[in-house]
DSSP file (Angstrom, degrees, kcal/mol; ACC not computed):
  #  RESIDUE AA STRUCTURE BP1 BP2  ACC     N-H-->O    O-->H-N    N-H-->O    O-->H-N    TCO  KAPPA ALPHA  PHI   PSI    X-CA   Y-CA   Z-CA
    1    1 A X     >        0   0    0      0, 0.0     4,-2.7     0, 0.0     5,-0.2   0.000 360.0 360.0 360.0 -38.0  -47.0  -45.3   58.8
    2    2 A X  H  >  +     0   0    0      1,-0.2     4,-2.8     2,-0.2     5,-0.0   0.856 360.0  48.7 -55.1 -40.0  -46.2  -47.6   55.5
    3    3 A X  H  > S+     0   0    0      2,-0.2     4,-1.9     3,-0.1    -1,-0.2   0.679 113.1  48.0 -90.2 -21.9  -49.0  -45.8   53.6
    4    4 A X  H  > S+     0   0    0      2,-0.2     4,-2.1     3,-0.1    -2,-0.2   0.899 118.7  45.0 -70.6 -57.8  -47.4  -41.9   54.9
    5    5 A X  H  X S+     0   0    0     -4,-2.7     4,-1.3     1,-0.2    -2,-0.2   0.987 109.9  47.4 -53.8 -59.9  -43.9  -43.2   53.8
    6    6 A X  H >X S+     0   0    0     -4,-2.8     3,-2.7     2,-0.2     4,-2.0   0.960 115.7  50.2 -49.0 -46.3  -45.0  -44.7   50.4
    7    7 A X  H 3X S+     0   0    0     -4,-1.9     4,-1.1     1,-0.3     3,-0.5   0.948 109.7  52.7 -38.7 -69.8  -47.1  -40.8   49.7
    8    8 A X  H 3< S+     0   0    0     -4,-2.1     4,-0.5     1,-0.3    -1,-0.3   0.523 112.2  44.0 -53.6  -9.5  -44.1  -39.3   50.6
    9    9 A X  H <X S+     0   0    0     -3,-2.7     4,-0.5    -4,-1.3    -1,-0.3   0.932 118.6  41.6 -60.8 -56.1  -42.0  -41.5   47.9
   10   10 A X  H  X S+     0   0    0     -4,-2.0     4,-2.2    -3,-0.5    -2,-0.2   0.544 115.9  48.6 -42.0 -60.4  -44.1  -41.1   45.6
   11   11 A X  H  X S+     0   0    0     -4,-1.1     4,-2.1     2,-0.2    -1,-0.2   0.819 112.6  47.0 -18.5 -70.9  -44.7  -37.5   46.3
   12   12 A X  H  4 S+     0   0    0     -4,-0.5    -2,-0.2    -5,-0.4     4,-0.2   0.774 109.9  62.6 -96.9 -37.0  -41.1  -36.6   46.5
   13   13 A X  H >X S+     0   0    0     -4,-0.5     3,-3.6     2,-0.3     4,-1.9   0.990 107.8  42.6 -21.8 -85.4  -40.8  -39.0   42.7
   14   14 A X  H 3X S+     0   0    0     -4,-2.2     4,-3.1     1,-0.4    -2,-0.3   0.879 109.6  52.8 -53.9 -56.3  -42.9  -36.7   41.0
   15   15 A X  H 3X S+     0   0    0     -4,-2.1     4,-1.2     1,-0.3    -1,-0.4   0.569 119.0  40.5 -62.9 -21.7  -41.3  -33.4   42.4
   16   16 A X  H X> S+     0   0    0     -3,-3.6     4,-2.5    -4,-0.2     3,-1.2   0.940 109.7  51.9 -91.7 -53.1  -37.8  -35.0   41.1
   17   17 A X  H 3X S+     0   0    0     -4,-1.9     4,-2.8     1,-0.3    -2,-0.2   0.882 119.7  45.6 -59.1 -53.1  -39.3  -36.4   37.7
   18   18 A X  H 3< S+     0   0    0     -4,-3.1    -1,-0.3     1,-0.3     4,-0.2   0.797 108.2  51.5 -34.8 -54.6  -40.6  -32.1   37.6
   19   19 A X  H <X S+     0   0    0     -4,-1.2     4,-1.7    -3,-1.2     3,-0.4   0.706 118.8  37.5 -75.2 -31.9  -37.4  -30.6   38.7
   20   20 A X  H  X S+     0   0    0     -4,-2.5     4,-1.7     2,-0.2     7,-0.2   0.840 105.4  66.0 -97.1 -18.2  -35.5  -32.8   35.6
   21   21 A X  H  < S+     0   0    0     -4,-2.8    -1,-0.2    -5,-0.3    -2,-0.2   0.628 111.5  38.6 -75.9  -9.3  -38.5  -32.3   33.0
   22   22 A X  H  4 S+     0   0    0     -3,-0.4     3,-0.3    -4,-0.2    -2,-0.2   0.693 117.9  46.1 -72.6 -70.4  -37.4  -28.4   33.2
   23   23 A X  H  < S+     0   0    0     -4,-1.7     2,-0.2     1,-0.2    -2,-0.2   0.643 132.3  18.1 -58.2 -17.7  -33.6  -28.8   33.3
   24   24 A X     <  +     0   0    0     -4,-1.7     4,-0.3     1,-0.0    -1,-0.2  -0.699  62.4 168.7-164.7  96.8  -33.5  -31.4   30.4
   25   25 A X  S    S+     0   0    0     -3,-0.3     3,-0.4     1,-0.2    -2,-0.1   0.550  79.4  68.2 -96.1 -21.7  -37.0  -31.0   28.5
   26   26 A X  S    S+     0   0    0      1,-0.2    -1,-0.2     4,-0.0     4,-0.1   0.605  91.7  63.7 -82.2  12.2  -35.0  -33.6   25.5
   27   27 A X  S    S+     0   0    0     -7,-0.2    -1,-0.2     2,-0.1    -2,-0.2   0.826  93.9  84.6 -86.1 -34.7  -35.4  -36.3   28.4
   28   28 A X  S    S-     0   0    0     -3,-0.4     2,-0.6    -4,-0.3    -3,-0.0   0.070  88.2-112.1 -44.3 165.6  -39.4  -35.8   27.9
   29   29 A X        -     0   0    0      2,-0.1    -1,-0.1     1,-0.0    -2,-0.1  -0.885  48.4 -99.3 -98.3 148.5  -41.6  -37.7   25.4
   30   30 A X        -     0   0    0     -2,-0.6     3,-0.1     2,-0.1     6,-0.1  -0.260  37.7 -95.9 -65.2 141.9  -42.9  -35.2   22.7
   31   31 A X  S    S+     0   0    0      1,-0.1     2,-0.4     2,-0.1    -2,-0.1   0.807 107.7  39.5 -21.4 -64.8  -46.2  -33.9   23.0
   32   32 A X     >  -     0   0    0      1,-0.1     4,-1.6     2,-0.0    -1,-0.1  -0.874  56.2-166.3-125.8 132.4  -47.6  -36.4   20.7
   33   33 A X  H  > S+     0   0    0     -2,-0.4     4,-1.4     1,-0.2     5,-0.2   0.640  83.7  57.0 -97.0 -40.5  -46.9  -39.3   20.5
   34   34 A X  H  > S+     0   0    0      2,-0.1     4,-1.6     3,-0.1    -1,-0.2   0.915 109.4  46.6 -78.9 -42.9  -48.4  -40.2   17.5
   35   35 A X  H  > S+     0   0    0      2,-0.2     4,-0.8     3,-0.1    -2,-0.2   0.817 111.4  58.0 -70.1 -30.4  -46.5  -37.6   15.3
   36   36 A X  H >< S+     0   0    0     -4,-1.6     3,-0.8     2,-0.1     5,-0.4   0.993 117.8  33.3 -46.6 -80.1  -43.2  -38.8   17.4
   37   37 A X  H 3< S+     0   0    0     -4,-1.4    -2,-0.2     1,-0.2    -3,-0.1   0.537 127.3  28.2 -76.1  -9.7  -43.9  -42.2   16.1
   38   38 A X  H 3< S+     0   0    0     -4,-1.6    -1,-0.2    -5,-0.2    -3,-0.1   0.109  96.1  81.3-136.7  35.9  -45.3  -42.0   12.9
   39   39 A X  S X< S-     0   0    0     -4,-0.8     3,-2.1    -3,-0.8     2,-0.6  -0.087  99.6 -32.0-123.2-125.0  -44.2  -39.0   11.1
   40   40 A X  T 3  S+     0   0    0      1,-0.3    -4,-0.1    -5,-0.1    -3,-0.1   0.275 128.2  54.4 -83.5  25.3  -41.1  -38.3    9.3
   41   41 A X  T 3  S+     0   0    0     -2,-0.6    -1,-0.3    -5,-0.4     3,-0.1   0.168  78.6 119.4 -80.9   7.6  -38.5  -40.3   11.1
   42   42 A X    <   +     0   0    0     -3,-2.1    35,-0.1     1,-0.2    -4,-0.1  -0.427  34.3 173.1 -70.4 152.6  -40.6  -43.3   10.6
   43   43 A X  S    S-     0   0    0      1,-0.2    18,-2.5    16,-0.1     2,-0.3   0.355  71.4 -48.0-115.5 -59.0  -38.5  -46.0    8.5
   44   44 A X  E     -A   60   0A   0     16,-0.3    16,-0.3    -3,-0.1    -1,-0.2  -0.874  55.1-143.2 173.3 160.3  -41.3  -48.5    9.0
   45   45 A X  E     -A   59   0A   0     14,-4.1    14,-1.3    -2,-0.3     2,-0.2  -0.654  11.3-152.8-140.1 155.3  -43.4  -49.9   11.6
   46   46 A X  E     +A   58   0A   0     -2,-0.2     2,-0.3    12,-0.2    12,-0.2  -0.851  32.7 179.3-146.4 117.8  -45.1  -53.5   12.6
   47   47 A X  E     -A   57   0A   0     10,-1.2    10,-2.2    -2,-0.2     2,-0.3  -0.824  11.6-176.1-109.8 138.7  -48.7  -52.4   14.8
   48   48 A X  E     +A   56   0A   0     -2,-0.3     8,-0.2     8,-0.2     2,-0.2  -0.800   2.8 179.0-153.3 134.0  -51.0  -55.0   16.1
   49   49 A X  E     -A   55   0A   0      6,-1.6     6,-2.1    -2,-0.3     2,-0.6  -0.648  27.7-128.9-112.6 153.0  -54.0  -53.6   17.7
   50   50 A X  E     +A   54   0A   0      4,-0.3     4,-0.3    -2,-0.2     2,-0.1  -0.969  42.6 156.9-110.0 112.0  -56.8  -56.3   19.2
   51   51 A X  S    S-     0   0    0      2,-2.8     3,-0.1    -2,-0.6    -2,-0.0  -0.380  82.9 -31.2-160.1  79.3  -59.8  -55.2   17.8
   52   52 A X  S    S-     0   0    0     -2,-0.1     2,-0.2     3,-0.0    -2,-0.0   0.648 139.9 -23.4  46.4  60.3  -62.5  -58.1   17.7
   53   53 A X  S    S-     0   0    0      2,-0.1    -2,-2.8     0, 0.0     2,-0.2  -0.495 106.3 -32.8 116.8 163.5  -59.1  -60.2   17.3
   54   54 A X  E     -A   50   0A   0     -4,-0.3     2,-0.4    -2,-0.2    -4,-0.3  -0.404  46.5-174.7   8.6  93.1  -55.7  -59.6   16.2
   55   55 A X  E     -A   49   0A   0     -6,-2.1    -6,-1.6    -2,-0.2     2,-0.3  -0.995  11.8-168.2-114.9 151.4  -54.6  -57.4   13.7
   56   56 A X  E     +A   48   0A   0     -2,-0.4     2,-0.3    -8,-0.2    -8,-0.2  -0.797   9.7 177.8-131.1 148.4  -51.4  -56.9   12.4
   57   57 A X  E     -A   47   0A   0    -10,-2.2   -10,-1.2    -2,-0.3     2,-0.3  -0.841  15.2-155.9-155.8 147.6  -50.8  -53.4    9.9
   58   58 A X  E     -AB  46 114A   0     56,-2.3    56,-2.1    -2,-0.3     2,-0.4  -0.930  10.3-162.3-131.0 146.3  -46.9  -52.7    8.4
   59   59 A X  E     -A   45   0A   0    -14,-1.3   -14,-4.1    -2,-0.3     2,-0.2  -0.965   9.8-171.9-145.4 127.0  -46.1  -49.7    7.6
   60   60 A X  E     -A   44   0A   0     -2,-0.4    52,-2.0    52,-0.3     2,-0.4  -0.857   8.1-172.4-123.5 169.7  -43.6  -48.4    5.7
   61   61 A X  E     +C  111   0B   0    -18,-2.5    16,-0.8    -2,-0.2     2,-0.3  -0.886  34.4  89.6-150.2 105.8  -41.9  -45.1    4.6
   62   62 A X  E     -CD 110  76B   0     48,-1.9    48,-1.6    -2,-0.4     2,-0.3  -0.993  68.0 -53.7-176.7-165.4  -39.2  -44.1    2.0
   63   63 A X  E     -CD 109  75B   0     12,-0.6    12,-1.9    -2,-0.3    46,-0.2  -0.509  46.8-128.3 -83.3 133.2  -38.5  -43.0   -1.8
   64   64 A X  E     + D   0  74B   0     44,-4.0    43,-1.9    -2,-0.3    10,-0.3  -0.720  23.7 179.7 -77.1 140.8  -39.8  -44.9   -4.6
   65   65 A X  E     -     0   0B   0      8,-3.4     2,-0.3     1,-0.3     9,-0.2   0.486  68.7  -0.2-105.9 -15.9  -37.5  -45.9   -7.3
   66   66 A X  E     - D   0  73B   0      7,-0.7     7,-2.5    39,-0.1    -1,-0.3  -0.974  51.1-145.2-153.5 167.4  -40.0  -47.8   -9.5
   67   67 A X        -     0   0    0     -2,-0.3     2,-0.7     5,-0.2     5,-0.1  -0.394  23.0-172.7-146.1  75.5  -43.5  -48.8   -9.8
   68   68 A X    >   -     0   0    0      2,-0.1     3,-2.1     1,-0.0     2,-0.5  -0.554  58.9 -43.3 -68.4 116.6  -43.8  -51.9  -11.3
   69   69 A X  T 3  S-     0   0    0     -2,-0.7    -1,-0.0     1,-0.3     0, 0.0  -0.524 123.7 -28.5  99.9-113.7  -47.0  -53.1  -12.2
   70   70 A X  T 3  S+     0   0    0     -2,-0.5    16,-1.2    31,-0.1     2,-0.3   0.303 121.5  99.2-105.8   7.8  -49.4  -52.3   -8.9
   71   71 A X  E <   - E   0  85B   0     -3,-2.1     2,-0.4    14,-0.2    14,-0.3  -0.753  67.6-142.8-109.1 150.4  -46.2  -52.5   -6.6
   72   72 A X  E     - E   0  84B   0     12,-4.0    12,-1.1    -2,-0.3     2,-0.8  -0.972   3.4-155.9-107.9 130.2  -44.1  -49.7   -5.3
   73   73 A X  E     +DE  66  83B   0     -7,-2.5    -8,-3.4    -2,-0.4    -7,-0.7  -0.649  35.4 166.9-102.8 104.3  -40.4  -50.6   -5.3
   74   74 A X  E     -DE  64  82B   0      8,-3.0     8,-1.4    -2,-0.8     2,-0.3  -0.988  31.9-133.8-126.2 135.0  -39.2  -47.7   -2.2
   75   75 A X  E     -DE  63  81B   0    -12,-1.9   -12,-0.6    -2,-0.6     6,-0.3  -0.671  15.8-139.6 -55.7 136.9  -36.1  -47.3   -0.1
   76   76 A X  E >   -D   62   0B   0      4,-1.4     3,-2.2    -2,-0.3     2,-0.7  -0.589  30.2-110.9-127.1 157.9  -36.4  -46.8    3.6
   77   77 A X  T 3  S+     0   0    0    -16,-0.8   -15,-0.1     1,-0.2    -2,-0.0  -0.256 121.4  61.0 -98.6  61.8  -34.0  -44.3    5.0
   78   78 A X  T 3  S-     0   0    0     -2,-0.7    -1,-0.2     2,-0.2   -35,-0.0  -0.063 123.9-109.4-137.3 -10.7  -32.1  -47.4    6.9
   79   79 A X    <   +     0   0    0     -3,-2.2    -3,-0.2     1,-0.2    -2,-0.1  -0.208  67.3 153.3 103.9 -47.9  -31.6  -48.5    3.2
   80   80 A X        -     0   0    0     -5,-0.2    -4,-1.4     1,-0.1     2,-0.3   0.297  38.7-143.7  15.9 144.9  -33.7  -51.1    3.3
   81   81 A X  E     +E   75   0B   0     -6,-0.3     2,-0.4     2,-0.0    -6,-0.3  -0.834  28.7 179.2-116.4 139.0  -35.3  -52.0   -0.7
   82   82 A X  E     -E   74   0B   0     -8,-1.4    -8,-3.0    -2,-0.3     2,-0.4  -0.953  23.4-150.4-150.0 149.5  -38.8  -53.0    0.1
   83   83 A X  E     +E   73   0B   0     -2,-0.4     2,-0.3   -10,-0.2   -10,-0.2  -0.830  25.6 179.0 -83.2 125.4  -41.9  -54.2   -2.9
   84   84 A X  E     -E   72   0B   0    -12,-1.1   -12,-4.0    -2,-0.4     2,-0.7  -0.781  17.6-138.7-146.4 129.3  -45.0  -53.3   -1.4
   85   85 A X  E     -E   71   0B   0     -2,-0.3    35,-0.5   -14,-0.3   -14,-0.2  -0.565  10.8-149.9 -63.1  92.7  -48.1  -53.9   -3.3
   86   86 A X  E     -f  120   0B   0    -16,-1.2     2,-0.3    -2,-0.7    35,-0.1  -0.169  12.5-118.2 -89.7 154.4  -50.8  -51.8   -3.5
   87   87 A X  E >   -     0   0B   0     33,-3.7     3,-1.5     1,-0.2    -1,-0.1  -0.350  12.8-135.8 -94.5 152.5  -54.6  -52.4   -4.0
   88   88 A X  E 3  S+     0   0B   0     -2,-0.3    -1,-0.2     1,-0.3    13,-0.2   0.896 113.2  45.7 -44.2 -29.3  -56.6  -51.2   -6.8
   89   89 A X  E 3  S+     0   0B   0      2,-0.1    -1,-0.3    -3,-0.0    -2,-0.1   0.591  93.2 134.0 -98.7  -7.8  -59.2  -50.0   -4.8
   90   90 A X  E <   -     0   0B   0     -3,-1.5    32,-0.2    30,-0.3    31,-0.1   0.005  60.3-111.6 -26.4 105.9  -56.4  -48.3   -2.3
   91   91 A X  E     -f  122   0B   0     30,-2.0    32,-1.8    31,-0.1     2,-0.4  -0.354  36.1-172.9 -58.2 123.9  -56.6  -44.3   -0.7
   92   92 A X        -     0   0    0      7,-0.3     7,-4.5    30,-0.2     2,-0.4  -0.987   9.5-175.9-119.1 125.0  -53.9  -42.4   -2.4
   93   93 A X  B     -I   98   0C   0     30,-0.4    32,-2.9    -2,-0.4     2,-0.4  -0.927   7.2-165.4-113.2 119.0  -53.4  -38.9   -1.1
   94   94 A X  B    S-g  125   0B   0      3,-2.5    32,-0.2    -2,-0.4     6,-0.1  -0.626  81.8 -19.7-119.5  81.1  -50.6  -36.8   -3.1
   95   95 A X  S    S-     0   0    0     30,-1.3    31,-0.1    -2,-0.4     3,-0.1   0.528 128.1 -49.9  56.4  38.4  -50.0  -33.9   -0.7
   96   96 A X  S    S+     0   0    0     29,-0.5     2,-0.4     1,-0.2    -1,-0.1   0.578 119.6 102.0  97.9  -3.3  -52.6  -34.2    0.9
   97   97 A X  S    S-     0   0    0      1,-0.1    -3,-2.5     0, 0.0    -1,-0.2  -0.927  84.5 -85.9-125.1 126.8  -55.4  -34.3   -2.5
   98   98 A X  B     +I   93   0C   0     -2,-0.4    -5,-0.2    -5,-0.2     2,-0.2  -0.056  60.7 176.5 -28.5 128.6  -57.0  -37.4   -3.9
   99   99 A X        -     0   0    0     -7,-4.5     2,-0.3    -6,-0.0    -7,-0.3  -0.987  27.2-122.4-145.7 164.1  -54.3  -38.9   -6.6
  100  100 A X    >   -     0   0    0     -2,-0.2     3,-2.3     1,-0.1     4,-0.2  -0.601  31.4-106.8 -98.1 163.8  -54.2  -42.0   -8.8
  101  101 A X  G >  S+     0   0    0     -2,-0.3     3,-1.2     1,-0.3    -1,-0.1   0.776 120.1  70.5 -55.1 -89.4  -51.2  -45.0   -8.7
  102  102 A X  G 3  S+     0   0    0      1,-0.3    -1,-0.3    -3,-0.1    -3,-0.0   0.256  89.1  52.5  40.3 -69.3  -50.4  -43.2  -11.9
  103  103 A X  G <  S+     0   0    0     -3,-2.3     2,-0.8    -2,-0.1    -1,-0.3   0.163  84.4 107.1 -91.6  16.9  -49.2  -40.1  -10.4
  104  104 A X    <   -     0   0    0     -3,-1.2     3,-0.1    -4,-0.2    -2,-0.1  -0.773  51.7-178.8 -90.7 110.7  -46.8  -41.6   -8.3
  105  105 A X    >   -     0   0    0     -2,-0.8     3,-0.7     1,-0.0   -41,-0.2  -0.216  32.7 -73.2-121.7-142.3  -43.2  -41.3   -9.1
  106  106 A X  T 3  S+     0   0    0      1,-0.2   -41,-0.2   -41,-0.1     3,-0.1  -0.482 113.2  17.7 -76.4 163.4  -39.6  -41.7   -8.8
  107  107 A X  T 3  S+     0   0    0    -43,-1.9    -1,-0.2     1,-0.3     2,-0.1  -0.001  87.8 125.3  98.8 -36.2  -38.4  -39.7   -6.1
  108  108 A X    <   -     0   0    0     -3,-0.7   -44,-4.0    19,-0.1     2,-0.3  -0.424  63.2-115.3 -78.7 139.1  -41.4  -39.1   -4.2
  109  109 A X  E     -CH  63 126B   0     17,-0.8    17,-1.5   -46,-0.2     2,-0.4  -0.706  31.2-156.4 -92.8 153.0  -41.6  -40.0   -0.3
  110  110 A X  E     -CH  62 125B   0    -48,-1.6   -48,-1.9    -2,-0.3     2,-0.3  -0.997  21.1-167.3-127.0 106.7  -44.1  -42.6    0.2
  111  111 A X  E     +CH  61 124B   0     13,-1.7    13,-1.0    -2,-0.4     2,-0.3  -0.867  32.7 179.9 -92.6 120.2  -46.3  -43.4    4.1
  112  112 A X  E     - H   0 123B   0    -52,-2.0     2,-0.4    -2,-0.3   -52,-0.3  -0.937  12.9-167.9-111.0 172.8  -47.9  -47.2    2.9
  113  113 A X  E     + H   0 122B   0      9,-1.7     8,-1.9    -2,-0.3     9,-1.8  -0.947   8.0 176.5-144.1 137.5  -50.1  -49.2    5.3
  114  114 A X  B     -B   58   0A   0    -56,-2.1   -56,-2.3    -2,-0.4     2,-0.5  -0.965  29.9-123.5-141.7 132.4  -51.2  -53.1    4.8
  115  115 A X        -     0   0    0      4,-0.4     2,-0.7    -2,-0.3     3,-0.5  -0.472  67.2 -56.1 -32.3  30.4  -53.1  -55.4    6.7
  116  116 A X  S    S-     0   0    0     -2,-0.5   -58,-0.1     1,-0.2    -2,-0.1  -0.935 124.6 -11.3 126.3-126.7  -51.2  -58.5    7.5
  117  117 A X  S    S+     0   0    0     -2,-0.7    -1,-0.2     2,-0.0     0, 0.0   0.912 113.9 126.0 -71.2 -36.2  -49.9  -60.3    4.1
  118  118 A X  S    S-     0   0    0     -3,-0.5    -2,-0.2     1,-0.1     2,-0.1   0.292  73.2-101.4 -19.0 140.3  -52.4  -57.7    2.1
  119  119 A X        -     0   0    0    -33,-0.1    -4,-0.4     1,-0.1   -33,-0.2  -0.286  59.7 -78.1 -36.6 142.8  -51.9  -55.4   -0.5
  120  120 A X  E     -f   86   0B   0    -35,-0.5   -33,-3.7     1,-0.2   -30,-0.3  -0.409  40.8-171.9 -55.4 147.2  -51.4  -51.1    0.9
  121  121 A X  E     +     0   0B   0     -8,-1.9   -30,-2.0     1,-0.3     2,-0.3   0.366  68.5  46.1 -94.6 -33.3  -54.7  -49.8    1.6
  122  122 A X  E     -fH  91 113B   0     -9,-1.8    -9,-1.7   -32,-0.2    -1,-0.3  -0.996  61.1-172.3-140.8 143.8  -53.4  -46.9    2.0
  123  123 A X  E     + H   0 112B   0    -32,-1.8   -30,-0.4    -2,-0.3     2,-0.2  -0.705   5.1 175.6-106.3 141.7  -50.6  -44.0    0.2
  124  124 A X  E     + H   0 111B   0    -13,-1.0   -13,-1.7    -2,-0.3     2,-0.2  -0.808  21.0 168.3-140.2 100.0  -49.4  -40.9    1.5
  125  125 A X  E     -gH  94 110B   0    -32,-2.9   -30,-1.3   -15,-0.2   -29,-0.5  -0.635  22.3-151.0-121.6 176.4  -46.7  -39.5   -0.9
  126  126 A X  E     - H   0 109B   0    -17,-1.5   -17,-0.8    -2,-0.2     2,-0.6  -0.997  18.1-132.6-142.1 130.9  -45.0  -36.2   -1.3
  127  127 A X              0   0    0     -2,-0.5   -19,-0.1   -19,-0.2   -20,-0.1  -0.836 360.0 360.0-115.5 138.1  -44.0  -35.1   -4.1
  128  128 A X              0   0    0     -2,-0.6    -1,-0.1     0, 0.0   -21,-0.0  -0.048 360.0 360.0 -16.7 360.0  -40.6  -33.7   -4.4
C-alpha cells in the first residue's frame, strides 16, 4: 500500500512539475546548460572537476584595458579589475581563428581559463 501511495506521489509530482513547465517555461533550466553557464553572462567562474585528483580551473570574462607584459589587465561586468597571466605557449582564438597575444586589444571581450595558480591556457576574445 506504501509503495501504490509513494507512485502516486511521485506520479502526481511530475504531472504538476509538467503542468508549471508550460505555464511558466522562465521557471525551467535552459536547454544547455553549459551555454547557460558559461557563455555571455559569465563574469567568472571557479570549476573543480576530480579527474585522477583534484583540479581546480578559474575562469574569467570581461574587457581588457591593457596588456602588460604577458598579462591581460580585464574588467568583469560586476566591475571587478582582475591581472590574469597568460602562457606563452597558450590557445588564443580571435573570433573564432588562431590569433597571437599581439592581436589582443583594448576593448575586446576576453573568455580566459587557468589551472589552479597557472598562467591562462586558454583565450577566447571578440573583437569589438
Amino acid at each position: 500500500m506504501r509503495t501504490r501511495i509513494a507512485i502516486l506521489g511521485v506520479a502526481g509530482l511530475l504531472a504538476v512539475n509538467g503542468v508549471l513547465l508550460v505555464a511558466q517555461p522562465g521557471l525551467a533550466l535552459p536547454r544547455s546548460l553549459a551555454s547557460y553557464f558559461f557563455g555571455p553572462r559569465l563574469v567568472r567562474a571557479e570549476v573543480v572537476l576530480r579527474d585522477d585528483g583534484i583540479r581546480q580551473f578559474r575562469l574569467d570574462r570581461g574587457r581588457v584595458l591593457r596588456t602588460p607584459g604577458s598579462s591581460l589587465l580585464i574588467r568583469e561586468a560586476d566591475g571587478t579589475v582582475v591581472t590574469v597571466p597568460v602562457a606563452p605557449d597558450a590557445t588564443i582564438l580571435l573570433d573564432g581563428r588562431p590569433a597571437t597575444f599581439g592581436e589582443l586589444l583594448r576593448g575586446m571581450v576576453v573568455k580566459t581559463v587557468r589551472e589552479g595558480g597557472a598562467a591562462a591556457s586558454d583565450v577566447r576574445a571578440q573583437s569589438r
